[in-house]
N, CA and C atoms as an extended XYZ file, in Angstrom:
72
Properties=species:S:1:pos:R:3:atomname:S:1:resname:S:1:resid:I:1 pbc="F F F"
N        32.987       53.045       58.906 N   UNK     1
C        32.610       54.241       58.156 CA  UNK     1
C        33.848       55.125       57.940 C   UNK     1
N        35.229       55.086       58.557 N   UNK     2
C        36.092       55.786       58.776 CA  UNK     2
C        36.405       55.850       57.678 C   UNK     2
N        36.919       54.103       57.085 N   UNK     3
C        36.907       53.578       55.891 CA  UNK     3
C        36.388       54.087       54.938 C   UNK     3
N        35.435       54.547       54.914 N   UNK     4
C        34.776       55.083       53.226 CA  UNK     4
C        34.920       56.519       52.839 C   UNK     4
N        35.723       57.083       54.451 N   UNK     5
C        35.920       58.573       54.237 CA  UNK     5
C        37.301       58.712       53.543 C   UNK     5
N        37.875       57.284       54.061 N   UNK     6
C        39.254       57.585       53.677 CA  UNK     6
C        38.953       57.294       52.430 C   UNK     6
N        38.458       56.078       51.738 N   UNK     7
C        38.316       56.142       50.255 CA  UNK     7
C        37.668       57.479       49.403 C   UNK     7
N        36.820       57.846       49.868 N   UNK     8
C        36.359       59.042       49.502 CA  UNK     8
C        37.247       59.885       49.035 C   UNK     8
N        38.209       60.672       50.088 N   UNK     9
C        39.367       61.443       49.821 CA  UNK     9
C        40.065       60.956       48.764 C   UNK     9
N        40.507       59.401       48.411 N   UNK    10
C        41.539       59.018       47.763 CA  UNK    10
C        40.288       58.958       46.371 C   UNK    10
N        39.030       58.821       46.190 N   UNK    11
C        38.322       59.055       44.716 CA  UNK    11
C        38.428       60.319       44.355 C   UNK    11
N        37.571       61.099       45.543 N   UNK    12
C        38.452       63.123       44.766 CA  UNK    12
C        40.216       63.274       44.517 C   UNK    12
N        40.664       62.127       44.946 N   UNK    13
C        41.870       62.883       44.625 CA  UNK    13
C        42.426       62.000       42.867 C   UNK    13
N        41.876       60.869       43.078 N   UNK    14
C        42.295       60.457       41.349 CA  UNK    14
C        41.011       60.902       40.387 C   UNK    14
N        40.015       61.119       40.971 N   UNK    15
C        38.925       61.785       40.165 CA  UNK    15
C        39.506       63.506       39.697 C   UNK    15
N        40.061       63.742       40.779 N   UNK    16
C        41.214       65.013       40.039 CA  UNK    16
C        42.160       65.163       39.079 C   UNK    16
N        42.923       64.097       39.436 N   UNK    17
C        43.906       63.568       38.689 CA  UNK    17
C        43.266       63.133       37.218 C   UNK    17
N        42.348       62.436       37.244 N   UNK    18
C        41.462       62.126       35.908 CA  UNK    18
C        41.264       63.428       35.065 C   UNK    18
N        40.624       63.935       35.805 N   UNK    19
C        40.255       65.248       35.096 CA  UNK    19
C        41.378       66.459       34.543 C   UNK    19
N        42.149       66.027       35.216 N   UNK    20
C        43.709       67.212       34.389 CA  UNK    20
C        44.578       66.592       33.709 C   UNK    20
N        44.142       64.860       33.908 N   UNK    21
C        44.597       64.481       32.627 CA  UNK    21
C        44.137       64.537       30.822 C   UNK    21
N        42.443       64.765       31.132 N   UNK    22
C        41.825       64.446       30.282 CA  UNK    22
C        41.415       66.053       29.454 C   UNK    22
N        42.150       67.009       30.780 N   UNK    23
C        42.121       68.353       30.332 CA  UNK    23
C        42.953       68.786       29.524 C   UNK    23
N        44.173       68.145       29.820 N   UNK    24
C        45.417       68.139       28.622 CA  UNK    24
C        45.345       67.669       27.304 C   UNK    24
């Protein structure tokens, strides 16, 4: 389960990245 927290963090963080790209 540690595992899916760490993925988690790393989806909000390109799901961020997505989004200020697509904001530009």
């Amino acid at each position: 389960k540690l595992e899916l927290k760490k993925f988690c963090k790393w989806c909000k963080k390109h799901t961020l990245h997505k989004e200020a790209k697509i904001g530009r």
